[in-house]
BALO-342428 format. One record per residue (C-alpha): residue in one letter; x negated, y, z. Coordinates in Angstrom, 1 decimal. Each point is the difference from the previous one (the first is absolute). Layout:
<recs>
REC   code        X        Y        Z
REC      A        X        Y        Z
...
</recs>
This chain:
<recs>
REC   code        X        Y        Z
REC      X    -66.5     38.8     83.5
REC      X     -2.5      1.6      2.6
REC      X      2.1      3.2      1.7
REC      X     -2.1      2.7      0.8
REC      X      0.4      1.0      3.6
REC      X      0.8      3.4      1.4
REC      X     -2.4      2.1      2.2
REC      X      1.7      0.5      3.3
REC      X      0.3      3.0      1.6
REC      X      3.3      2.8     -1.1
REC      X      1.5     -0.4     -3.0
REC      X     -1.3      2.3     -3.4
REC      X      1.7      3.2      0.6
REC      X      0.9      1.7     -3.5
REC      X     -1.5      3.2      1.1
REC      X     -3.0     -1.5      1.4
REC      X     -2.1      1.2     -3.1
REC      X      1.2      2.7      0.1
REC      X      0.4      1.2      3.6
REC      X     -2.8      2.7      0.4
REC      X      1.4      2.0     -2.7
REC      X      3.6     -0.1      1.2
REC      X     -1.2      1.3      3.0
REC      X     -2.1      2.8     -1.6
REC      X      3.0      0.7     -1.8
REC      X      1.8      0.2      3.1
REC      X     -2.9      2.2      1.5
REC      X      0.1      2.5     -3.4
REC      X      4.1      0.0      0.7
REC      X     -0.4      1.0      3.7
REC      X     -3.1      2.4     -0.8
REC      X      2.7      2.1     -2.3
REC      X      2.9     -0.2      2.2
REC      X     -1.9      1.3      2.5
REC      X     -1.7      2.7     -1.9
REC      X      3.4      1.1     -1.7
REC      X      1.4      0.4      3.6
REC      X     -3.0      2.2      1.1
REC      X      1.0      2.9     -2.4
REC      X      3.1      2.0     -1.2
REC      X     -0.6     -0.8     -3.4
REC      X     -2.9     -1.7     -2.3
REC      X     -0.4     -0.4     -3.7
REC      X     -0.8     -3.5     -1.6
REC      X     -3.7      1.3     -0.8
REC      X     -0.9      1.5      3.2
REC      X      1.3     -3.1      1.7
REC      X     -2.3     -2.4     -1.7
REC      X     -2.8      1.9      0.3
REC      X     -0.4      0.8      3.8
REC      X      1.1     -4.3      1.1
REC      X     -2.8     -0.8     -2.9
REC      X      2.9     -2.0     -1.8
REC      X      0.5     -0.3     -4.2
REC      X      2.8      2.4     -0.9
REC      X      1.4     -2.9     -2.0
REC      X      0.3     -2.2      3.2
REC      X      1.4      2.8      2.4
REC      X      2.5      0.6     -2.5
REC      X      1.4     -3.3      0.0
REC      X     -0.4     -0.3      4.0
REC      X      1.5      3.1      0.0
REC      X      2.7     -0.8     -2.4
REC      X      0.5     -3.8      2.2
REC      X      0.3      2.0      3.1
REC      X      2.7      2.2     -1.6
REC      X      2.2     -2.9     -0.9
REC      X      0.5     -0.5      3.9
REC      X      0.4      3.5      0.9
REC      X     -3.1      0.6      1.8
REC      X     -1.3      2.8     -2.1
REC      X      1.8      1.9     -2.6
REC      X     -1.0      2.1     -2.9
REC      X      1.2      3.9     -1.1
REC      X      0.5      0.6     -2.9
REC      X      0.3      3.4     -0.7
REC      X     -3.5      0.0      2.3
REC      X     -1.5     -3.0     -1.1
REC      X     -1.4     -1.0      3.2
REC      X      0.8     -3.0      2.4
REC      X      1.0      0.5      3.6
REC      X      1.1     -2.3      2.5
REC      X      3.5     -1.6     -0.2
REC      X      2.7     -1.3      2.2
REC      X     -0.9     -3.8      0.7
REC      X     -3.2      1.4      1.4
REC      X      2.0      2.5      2.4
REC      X      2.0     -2.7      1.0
REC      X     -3.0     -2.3      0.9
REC      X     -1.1      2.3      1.8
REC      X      3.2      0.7      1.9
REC      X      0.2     -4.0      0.9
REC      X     -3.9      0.8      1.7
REC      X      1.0      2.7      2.1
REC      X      3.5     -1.6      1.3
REC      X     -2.6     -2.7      1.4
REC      X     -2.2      1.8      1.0
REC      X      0.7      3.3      2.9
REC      X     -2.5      2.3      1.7
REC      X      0.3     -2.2      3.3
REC      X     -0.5     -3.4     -1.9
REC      X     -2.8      1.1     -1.5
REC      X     -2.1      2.1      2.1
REC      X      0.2     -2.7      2.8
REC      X     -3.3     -2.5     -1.4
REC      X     -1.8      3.2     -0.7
REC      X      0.8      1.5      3.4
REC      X     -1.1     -3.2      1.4
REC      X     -3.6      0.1     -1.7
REC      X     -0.3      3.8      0.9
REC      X      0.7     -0.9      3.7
REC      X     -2.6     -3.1     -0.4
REC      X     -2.6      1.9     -1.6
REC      X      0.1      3.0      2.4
REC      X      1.4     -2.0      3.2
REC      X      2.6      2.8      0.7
REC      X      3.4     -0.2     -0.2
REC      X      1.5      0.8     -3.9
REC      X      3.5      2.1     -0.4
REC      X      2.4      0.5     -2.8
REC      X      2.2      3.1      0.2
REC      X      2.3      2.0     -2.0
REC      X      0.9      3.7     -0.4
REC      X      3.5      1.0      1.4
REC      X      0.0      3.8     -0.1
REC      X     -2.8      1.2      2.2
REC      X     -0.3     -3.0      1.3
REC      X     -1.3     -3.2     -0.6
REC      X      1.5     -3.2      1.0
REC      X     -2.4     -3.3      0.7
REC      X      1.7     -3.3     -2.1
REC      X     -2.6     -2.4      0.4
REC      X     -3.1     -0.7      2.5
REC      X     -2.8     -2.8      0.2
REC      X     -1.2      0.3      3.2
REC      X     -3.6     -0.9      1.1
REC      X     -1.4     -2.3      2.2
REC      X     -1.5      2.4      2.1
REC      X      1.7      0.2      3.8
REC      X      0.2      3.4     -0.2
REC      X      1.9      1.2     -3.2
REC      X      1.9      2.1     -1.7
REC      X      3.9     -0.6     -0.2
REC      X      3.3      1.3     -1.9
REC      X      2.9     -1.5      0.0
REC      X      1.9     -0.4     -3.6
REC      X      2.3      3.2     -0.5
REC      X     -2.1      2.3      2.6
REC      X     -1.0      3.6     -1.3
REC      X     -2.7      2.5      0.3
REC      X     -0.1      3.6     -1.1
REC      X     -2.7     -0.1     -3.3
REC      X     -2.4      2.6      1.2
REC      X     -0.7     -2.1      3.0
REC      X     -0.1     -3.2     -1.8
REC      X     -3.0     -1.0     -2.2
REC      X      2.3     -2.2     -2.2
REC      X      2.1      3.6      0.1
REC      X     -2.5      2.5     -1.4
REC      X     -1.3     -2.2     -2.3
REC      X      3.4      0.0     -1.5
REC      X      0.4      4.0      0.4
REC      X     -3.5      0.0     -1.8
REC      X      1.4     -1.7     -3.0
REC      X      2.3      2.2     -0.3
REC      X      0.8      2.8     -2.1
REC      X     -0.4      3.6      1.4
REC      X      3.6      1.0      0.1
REC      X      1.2     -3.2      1.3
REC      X     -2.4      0.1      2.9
REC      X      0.8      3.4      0.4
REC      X      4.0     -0.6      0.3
REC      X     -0.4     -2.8      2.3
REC      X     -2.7      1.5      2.2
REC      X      2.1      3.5      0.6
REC      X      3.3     -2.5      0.9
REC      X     -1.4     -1.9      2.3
REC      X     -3.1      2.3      2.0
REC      X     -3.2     -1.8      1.0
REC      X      0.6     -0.9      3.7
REC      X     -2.8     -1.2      2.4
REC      X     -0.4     -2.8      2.0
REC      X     -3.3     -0.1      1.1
REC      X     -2.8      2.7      0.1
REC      X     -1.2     -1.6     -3.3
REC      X      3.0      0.3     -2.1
REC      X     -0.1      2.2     -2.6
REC      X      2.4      2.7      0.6
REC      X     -0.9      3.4     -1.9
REC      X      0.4     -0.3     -4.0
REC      X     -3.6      0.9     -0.6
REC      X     -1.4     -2.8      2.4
REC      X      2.4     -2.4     -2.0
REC      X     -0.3      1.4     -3.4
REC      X     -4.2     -0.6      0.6
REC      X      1.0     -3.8      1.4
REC      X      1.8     -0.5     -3.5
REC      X     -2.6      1.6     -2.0
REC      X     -2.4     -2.2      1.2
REC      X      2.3     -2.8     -0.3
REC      X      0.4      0.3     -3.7
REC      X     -3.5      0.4     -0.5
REC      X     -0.9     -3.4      1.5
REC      X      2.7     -1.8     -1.0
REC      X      1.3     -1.3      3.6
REC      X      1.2      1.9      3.3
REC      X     -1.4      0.0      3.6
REC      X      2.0      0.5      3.2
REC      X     -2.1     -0.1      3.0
REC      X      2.8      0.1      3.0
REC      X      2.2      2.8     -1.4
REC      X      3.4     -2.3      0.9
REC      X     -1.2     -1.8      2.8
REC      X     -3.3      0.3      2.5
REC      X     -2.5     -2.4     -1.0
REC      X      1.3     -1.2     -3.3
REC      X     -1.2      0.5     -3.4
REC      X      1.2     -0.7     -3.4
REC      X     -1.3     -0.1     -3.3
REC      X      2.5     -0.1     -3.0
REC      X      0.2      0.1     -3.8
REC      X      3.2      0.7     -2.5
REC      X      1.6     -2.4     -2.1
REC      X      1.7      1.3     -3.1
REC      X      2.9     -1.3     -1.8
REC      X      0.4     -0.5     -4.1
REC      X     -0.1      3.9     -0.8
REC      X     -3.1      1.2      2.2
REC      X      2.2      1.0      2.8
REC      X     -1.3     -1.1      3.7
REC      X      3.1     -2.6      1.4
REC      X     -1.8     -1.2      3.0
REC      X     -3.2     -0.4      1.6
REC      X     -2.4     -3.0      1.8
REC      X     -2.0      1.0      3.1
REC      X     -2.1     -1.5      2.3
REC      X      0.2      0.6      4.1
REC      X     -1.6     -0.5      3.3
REC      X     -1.8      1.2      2.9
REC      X     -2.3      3.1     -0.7
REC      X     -2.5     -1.3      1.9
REC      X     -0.1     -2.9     -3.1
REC      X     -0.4      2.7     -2.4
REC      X     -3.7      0.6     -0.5
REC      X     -1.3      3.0     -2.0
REC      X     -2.3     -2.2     -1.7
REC      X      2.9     -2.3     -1.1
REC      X      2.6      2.8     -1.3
REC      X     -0.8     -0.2     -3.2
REC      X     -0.2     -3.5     -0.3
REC      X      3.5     -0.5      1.3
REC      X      1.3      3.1     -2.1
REC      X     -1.5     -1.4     -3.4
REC      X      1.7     -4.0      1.1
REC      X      3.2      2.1      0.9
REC      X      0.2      2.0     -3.0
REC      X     -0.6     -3.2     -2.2
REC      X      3.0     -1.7      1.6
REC      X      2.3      2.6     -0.8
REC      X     -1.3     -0.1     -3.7
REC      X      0.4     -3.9     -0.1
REC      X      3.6      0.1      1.3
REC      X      0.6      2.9     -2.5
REC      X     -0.8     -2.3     -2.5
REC      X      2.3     -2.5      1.3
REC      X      2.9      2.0     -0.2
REC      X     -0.8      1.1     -3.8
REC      X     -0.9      3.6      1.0
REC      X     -2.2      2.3     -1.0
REC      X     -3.4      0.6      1.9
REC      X     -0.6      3.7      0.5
REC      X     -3.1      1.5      1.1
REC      X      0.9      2.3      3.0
REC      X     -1.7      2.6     -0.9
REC      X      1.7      0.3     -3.1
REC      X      3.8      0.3      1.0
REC      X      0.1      2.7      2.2
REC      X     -2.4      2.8     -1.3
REC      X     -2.0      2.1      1.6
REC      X      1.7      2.3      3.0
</recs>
């Protein structure tokens, strides 16, 4: 009796006819967690129509996903909101992952793509304190030591924190703590400060040409935690004589997308500026 050889290579896999639709299942599953978690509440209908998915199907990946507690149903509402396995997931993500862990590769590429020194710092008060750094190449640079502080009106990192914040809160900490100068170019009167913040929010990033120190500038952006709130803030530093008009812009736009990206990393919220304070 002639045996009728195998074909080498992996053995036949009992999903292997049928492995592009698991996935796409598995797509479809994630598409609905994820769009459940977005809102406070959605109804079965309204849910399938926005991801583009059958009701019939959403239902039973709905119903799937219930089973494990990552989405649960209300009854007396009958609508589906995000459950407890999916809070707990999410939990597991954060332990891992902290503001100084995460911001450090995108602080890295911000100080690569701009070739100035990239800072992490968080509010304390009316101060904010510096956590992380990835200093440049440059011989002349920009330098704070982990735990060192700077007032926040004479920090860029600083008032872009103060100009994420809400109009009472700025208010309180601002009348505790005074604006005091240290150069000629620090910002010292509340109108001079209140214009610097205005501006601020408006753009979307903060400028500090040598209102701490003579010859320095920084440009920062505000990082915002899970509810919208600003938590921190990434900055670039270095020599004024390295900041070019012409290149501002350029290095506010790279700043203000690296305090977005790290946003993202920590699970926040990305706020437009100009939107949490209001108008003054």
């Amino acid at each position: 009796m002639t045996q009728t050889k195998r074909a080498r290579g992996r053995p036949k896999s009992q999903f292997a006819d049928s492995s592009a639709g698991t996935m796409q299942a598995l797509d479809r599953a994630l598409s609905v967690l994820t769009a459940v978690a977005r809102q406070e509440g959605v109804n079965l209908t309204d849910l399938s129509l926005s991801l583009g998915i059958p009701t019939a199907t959403t239902h039973r990946i709905l119903t799937t996903l219930q089973k494990r507690d990552f989405v649960r149903f209300d009854e007396e509402r009958q609508d589906w909101t995000i459950g407890i396995e999916a809070y707990r997931t999410g939990v597991a993500y954060l332990k891992r992952t902290n503001l100084a862990d995460a911001g450090r590769p995108v602080m890295r590429r911000l100080m690569e793509q701009t070739g100035e020194t990239a800072n992490l710092a968080v509010p304390d008060g009316a101060e904010v304190v510096f956590i992380g750094q990835v200093e440049t190449q440059n011989p002349i640079r920009a330098f704070f030591p982990p735990g060192s502080r700077t007032p926040m009106h004479a920090s860029g990192t600083g008032k872009a924190i103060l100009a994420a914040l809400p109009e009472d809160r700025l208010m309180a900490l601002l009348k505790g703590a005074g604006l005091k100068g240290f150069t000629e170019e620090t910002l010292i009167t509340p109108r001079a400060l209140f214009d610097d913040l205005a501006e601020t929010r408006a753009r979307g990033w903060s400028f500090d040409r040598n209102e701490r120190y003579d010859g320095m500038s920084c440009i920062g952006a505000a990082i915002f935690n899970d509810r919208g709130e600003p938590c921190a803030g990434v900055s670039i530093s270095g020599p004024s004589s390295r900041f070019h008009d012409a290149q501002i812009s350029e290095f506010g736009a790279a700043v203000a997308q690296a305090a977005a990206q790290i946003t993202h990393l920590i699970a926040g919220k990305v706020v437009a500026i100009s939107e949490t304070a209001g108008s003054r």
